[in-house]
PLY file of the C-alpha trace (Angstrom):
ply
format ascii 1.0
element vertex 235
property float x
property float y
property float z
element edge 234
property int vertex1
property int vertex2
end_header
-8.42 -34.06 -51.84
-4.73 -33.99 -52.35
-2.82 -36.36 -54.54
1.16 -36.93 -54.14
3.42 -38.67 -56.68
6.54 -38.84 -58.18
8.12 -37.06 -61.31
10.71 -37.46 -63.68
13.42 -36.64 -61.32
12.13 -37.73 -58.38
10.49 -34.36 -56.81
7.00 -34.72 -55.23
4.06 -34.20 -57.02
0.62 -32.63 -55.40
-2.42 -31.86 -57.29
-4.50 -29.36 -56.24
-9.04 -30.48 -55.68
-10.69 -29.94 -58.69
-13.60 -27.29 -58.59
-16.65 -26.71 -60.78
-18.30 -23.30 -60.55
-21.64 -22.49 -61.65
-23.85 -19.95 -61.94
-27.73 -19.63 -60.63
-30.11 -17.07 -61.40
-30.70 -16.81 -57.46
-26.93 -15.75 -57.41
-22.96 -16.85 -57.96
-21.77 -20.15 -55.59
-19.57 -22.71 -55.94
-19.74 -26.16 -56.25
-16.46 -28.03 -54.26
-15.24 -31.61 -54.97
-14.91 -33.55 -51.90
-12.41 -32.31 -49.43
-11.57 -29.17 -50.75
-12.63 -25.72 -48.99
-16.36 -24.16 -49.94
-16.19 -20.43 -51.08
-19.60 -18.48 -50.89
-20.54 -15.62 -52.49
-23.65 -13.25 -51.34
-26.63 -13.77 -53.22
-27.09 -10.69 -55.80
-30.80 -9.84 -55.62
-32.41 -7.98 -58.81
-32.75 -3.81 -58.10
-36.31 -2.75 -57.75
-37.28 -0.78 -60.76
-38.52 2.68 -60.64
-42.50 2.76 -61.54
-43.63 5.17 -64.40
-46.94 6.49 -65.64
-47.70 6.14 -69.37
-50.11 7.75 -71.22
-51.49 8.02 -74.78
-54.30 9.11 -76.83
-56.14 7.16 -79.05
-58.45 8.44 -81.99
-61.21 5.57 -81.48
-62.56 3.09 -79.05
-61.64 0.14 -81.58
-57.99 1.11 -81.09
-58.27 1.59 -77.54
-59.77 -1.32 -76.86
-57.28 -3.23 -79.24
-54.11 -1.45 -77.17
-55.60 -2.56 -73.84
-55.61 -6.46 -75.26
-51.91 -5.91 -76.02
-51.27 -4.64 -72.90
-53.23 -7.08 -71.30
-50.92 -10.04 -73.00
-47.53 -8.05 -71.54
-48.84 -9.13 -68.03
-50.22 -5.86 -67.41
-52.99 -5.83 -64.57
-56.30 -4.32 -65.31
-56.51 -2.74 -62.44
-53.11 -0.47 -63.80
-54.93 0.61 -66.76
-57.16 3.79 -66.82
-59.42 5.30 -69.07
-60.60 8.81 -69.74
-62.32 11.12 -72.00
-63.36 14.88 -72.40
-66.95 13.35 -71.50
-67.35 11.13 -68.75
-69.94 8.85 -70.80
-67.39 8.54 -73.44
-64.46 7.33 -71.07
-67.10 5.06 -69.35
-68.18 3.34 -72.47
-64.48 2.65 -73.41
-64.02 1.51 -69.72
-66.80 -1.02 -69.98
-65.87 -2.55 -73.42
-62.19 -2.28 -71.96
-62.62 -3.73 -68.46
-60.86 -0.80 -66.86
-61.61 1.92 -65.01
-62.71 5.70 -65.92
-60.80 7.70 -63.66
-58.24 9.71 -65.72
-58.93 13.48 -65.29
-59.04 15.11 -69.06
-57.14 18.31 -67.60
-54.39 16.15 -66.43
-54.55 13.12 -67.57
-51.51 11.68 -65.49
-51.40 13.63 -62.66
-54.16 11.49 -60.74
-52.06 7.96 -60.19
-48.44 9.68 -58.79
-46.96 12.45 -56.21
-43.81 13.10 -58.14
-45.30 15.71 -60.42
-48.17 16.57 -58.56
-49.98 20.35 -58.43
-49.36 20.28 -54.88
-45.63 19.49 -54.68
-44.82 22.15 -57.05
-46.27 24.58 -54.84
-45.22 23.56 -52.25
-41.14 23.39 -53.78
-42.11 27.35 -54.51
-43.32 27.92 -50.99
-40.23 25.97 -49.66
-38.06 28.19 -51.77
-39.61 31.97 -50.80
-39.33 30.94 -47.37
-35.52 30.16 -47.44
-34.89 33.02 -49.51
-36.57 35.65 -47.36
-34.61 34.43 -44.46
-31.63 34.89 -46.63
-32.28 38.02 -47.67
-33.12 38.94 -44.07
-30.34 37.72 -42.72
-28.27 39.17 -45.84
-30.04 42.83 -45.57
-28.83 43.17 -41.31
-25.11 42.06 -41.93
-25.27 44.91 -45.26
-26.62 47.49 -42.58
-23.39 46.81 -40.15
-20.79 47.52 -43.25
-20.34 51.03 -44.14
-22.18 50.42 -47.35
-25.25 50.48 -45.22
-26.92 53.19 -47.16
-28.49 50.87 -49.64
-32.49 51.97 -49.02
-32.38 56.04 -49.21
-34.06 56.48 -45.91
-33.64 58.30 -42.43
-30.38 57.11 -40.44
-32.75 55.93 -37.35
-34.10 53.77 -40.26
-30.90 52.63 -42.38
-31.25 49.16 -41.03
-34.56 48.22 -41.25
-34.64 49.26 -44.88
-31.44 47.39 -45.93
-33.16 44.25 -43.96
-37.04 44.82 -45.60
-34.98 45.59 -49.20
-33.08 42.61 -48.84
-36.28 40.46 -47.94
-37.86 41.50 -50.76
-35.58 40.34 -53.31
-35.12 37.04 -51.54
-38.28 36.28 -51.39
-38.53 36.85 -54.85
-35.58 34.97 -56.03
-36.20 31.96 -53.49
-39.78 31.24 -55.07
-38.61 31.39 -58.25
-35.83 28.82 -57.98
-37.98 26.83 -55.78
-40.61 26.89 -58.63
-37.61 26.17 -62.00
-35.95 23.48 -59.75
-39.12 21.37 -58.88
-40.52 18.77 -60.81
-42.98 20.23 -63.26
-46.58 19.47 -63.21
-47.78 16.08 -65.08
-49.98 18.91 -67.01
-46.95 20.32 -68.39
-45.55 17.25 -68.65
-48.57 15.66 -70.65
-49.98 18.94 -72.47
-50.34 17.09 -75.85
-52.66 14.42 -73.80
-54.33 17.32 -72.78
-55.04 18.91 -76.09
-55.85 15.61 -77.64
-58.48 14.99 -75.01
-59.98 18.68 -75.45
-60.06 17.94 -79.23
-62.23 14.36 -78.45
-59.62 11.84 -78.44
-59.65 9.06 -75.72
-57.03 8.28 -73.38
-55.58 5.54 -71.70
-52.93 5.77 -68.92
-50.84 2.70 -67.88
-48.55 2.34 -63.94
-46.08 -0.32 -64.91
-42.37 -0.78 -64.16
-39.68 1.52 -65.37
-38.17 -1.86 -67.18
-41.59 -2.68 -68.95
-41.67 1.05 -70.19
-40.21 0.86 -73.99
-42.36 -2.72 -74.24
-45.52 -0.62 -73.43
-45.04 2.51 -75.67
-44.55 -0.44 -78.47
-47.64 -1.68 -78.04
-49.74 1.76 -77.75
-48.12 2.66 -80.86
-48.73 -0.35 -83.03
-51.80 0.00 -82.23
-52.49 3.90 -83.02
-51.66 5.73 -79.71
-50.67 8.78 -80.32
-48.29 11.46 -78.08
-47.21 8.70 -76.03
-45.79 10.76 -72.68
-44.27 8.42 -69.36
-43.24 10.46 -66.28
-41.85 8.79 -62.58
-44.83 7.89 -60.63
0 1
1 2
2 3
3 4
4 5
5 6
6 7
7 8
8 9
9 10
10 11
11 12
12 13
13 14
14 15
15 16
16 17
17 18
18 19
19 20
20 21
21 22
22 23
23 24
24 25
25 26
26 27
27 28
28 29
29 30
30 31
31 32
32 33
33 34
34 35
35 36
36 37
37 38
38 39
39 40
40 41
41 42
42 43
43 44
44 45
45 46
46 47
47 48
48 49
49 50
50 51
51 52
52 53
53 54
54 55
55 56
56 57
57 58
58 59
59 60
60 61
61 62
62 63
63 64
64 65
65 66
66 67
67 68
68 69
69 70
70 71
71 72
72 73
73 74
74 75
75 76
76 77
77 78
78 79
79 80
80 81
81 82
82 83
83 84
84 85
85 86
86 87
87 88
88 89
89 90
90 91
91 92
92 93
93 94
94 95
95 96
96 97
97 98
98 99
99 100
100 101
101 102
102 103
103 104
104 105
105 106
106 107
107 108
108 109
109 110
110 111
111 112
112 113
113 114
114 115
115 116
116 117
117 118
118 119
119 120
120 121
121 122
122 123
123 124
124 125
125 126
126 127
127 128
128 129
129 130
130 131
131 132
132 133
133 134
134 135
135 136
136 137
137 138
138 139
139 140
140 141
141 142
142 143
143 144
144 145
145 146
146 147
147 148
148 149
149 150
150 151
151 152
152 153
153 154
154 155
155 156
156 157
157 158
158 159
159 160
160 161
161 162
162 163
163 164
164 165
165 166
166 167
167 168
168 169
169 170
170 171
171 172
172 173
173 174
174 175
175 176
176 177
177 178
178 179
179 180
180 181
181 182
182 183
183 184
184 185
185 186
186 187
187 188
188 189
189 190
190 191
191 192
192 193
193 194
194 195
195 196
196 197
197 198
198 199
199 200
200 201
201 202
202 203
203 204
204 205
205 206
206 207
207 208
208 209
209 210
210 211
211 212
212 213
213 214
214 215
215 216
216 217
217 218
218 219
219 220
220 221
221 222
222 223
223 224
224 225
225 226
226 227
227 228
228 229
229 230
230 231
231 232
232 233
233 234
């Protein structure tokens, strides 16, 4: 809505409509007066947050039991808590006076409830790696036996090339599944060793999936109430 009047010195006055913006959790709009133009902006939807895996041990069931109710008041689903022990019966008990399930495995006590640090990804990252490196080295060792520094293997000349190409495969391999195995995501058994000890030595465990964002609320709350080598890796 426009308004015209005069001034001082007789020059044409127009007022521009009067907008009020506001802001709403769903996202940014604004609200127009009436008459003047609507400008939209695209809703801004919250980022999904990464899930983790937390573990921790705990020296007694009393503790335990105590961490889960903490956890429990967070907003944390049962059914995301897990409970284990070097003795089955043990981690059963605390499941039962816990309401959770006994399914944590004491020689790797996180590696059960994600893929991102499995057993079987690492090996397969090493596989991955020896295979691209032998083909490198093969493909490395042939161009070698075309240059005249082709006598890298001390062998017959009928046989120059295929021992550059079976010398060069060799080390290829060997440097491929190394890499493979340094670059991929350690095991959750690495990862979690003190768990791991702890368990062997008696103590109980209790592993948490949550959200990435609820992480540093979580640890809290297995610390206050005696956790011990806390440990959270990507799920």
């Amino acid at each position: 809505m426009k308004y015209a009047g005069s001034g001082r010195r007789g020059r044409t006055v127009t007022a521009r409509p009067t907008r009020t913006r506001r802001l709403r959790s769903a996202g940014l709009e604004e609200e127009k007066a009436p008459g003047s133009t609507l400008m939209e902006f695209p809703t801004q939807r919250p980022r999904t947050s990464q899930s983790v895996i937390i573990g921790a041990a705990f020296a007694g069931q009393e503790d335990a039991v105590r961490a889960v109710a903490g956890l429990a008041a967070l907003g944390i689903p049962r059914d995301a808590l897990h409970a284990g022990a070097r003795e089955q019966h043990v981690a059963e008990e605390f499941a039962r006076a816990a309401q959770i399930a006994a399914d944590v495995l004491p020689e790797d006590p996180l590696g059960r409830f994600g893929t991102a640090h499995s057993e079987g990804r690492a090996r397969r990252a090493a596989d991955r790696g020896g295979v691209i490196g032998a083909a490198a080295g093969v493909l490395a060792g042939f161009l070698v036996s075309l240059t005249p520094a082709q006598a890298v293997v001390p062998v017959a000349p009928p046989l120059q090339r295929l021992g550059d190409v079976l010398l060069f495969f060799v080390v290829g391999l060997f440097i491929g599944t190394t890499l493979g195995s340094a670059l991929a995501p350690q095991p959750t058994s690495h990862a979690a060793f003190r768990l791991v000890d702890a368990v062997s030595e008696g103590a109980l465990v209790l592993v948490v999936t949550a959200l990435a964002a609820s992480a540093d609320e979580i640890r809290t709350v297995m610390e206050a109430n005696g956790g011990r080598y806390v440990t959270s890796v990507p799920a």
